[in-house]
C-alpha positions in Angstrom: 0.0 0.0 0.0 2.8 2.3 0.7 4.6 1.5 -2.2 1.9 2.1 -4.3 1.0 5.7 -2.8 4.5 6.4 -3.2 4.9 5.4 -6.8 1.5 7.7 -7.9 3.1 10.7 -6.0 5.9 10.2 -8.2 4.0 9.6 -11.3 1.6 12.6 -10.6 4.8 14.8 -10.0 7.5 13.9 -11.6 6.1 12.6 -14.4 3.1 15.0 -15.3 3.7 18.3 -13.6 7.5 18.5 -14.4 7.0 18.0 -18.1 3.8 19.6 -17.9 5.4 23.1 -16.9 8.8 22.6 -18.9 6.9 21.9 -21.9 5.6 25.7 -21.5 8.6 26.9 -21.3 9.9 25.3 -24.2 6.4 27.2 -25.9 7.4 30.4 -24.7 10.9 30.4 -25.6 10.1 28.4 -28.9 12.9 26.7 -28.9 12.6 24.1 -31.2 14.6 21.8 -29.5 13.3 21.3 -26.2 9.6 21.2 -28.0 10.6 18.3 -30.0 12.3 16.7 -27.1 9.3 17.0 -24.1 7.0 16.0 -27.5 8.8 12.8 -28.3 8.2 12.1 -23.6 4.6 12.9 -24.0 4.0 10.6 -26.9 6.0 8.0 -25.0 4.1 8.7 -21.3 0.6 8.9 -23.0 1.6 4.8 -24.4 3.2 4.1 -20.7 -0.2 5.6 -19.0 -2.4 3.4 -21.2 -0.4 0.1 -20.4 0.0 1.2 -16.6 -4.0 0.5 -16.6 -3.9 -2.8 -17.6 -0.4 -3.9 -15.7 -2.0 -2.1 -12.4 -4.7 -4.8 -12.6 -2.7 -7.6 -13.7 0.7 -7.6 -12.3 0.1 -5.6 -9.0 1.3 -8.6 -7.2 4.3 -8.5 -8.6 7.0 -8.1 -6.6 8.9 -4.8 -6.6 6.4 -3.8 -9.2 5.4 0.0 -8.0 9.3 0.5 -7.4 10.0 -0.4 -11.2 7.3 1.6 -12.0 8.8 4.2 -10.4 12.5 3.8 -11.7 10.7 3.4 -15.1 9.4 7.4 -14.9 12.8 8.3 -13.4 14.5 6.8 -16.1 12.0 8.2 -18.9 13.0 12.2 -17.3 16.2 11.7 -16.8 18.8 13.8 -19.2 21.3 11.6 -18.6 19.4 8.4 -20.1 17.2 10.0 -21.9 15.0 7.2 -22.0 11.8 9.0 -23.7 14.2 9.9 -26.9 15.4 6.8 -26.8 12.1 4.7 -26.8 10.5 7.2 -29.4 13.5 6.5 -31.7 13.7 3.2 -31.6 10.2 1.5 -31.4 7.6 4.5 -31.1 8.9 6.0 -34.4 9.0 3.4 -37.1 5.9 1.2 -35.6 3.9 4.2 -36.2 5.5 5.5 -39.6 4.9 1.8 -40.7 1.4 2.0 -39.5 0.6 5.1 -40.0 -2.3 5.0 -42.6 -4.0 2.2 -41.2 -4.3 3.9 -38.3 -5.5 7.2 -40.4 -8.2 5.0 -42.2 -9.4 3.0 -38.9 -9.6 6.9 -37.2 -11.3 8.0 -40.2 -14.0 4.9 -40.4 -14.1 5.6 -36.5 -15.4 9.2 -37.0 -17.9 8.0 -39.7 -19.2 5.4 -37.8 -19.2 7.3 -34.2 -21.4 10.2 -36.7 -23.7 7.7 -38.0 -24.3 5.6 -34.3 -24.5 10.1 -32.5 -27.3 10.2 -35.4 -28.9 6.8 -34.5 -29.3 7.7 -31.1 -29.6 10.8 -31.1 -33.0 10.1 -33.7 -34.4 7.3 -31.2 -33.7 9.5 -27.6 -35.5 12.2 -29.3 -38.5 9.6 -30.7 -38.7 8.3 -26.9 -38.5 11.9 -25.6 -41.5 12.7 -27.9 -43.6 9.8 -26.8 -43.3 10.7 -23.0 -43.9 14.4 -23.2 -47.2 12.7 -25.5 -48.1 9.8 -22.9 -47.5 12.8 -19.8 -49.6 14.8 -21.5 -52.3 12.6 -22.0 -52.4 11.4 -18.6 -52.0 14.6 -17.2 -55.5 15.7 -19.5 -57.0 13.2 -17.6 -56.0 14.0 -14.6 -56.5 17.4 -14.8 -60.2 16.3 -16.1 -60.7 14.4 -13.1 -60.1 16.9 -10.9 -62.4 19.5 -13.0 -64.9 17.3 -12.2 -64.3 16.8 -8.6 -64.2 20.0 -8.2 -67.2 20.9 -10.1 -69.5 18.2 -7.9 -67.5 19.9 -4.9 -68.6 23.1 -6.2 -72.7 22.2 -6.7 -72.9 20.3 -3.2 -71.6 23.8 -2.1 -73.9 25.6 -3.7 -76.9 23.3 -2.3 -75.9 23.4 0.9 -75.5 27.4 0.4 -79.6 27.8 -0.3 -80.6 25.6 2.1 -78.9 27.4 4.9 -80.0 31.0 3.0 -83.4 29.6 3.3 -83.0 28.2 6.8 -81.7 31.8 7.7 -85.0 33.2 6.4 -87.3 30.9 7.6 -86.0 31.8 10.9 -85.9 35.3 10.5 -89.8 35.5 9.2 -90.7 33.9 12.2 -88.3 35.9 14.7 -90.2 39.0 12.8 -93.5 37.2 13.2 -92.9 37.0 17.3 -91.7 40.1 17.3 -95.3 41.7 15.8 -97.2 39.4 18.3 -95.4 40.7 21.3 -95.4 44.4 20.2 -99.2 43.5 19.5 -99.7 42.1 22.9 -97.6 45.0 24.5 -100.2 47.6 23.5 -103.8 45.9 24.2 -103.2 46.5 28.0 -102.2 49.5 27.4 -105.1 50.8 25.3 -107.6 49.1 28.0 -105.6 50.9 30.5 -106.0 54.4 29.0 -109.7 53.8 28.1 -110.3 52.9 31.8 -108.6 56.0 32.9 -110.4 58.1 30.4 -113.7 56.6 31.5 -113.1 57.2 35.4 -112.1 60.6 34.9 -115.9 61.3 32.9 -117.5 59.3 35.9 -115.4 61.5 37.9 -116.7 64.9 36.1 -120.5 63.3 36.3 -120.1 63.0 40.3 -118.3 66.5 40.6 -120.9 69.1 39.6 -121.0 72.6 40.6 -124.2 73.4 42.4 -126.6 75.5 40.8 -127.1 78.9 43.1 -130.2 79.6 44.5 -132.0 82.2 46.5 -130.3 81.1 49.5 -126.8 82.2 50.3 -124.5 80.2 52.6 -122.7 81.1 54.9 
């Protein structure tokens, strides 16, 4: 486990950052030189980084594996080996001169092919898109139309309920109205007999209390 930390700190700094950052100098300064040299390592690292994936899963147990690994990158930097030229030279170079427009006519046929199978999909995803968006909005018409019509039953129980407590209301105000005539109507019999009492005692009253006619006499 150590090992294997050890030997990706390495990779990650040795061999990607360092010819990451002198590879733009050699841009800046455009000097031919260093460009073709840090070109020839990255051709050569990008090959190494493609094998490490398979080697990582099948010779891991290896012993000393991550510390070869490691010597390997060392090696590949160093200007004293120069192991990158010397790889690129040797093997990189004339394998890919030799196959050089097979591999143009298999990137080619790639292209066509990776265009055509884009198209394919790209046709069916938007078929499939079309018949959710129609199969959502079909159920969500009827969905939407159920609803309407709970709503609208909602809506007329509502409204029958409404009148028959409107009609309740006045039903019970007709006959709160109704009580309140036969009480004011009852209020103002006893007091009618009671005034027409009192205006009959005061003519009996007036009938008792007459003035006494003067005769020849005269009191004294």
């Amino acid at each position: 486990m150590v090992s294997w930390i050890i030997s990706r700190i390495v990779v990650l700094a040795f061999g990607t950052l360092y010819p990451a950052y002198s590879s733009y100098k050699a841009v800046k300064t455009k000097n031919v030189k260093e460009y073709v040299k840090w070109m020839m390592y990255w051709i050569v690292f990008a090959l190494f980084s493609t094998a490490e994936t398979a080697t990582d899963l099948l010779l891991s147990w290896f012993p000393f594996y991550f510390e070869l690994k490691i010597a390997f990158v060392i090696w590949l930097l160093s200007p004293y080996t120069k192991g990158s030229s010397v790889l690129y030279r040797k093997f990189v170079h004339p394998t890919l001169s030799n196959k050089e427009k097979e591999i143009d006519e298999y990137i080619a046929q790639a292209k066509d092919r990776s265009y055509e199978t884009m198209m394919k999909f790209g046709k069916r995803g938007l078929n499939l898109a079309a018949n959710a968006a129609v199969t959502a909005a079909t159920k969500g018409q009827g969905v939407l139309s159920d609803k309407l019509r709970s709503f609208s039953m909602q809506d007329l129980t509502l409204i029958n309920t409404e009148d028959e407590l409107d009609l309740r209301t006045s039903e019970v105000r007709s006959r709160r109205d109704h009580m309140d005539e036969m009480s004011s109507g009852a209020s103002t019999l006893p007091r009618a007999r009671s005034s027409s009492v009192r205006q009959s005692n005061i003519c009996a009253s007036g009938s008792d209390y007459r003035v006494p006619r003067q005769s020849g006499k005269v009191w004294k």
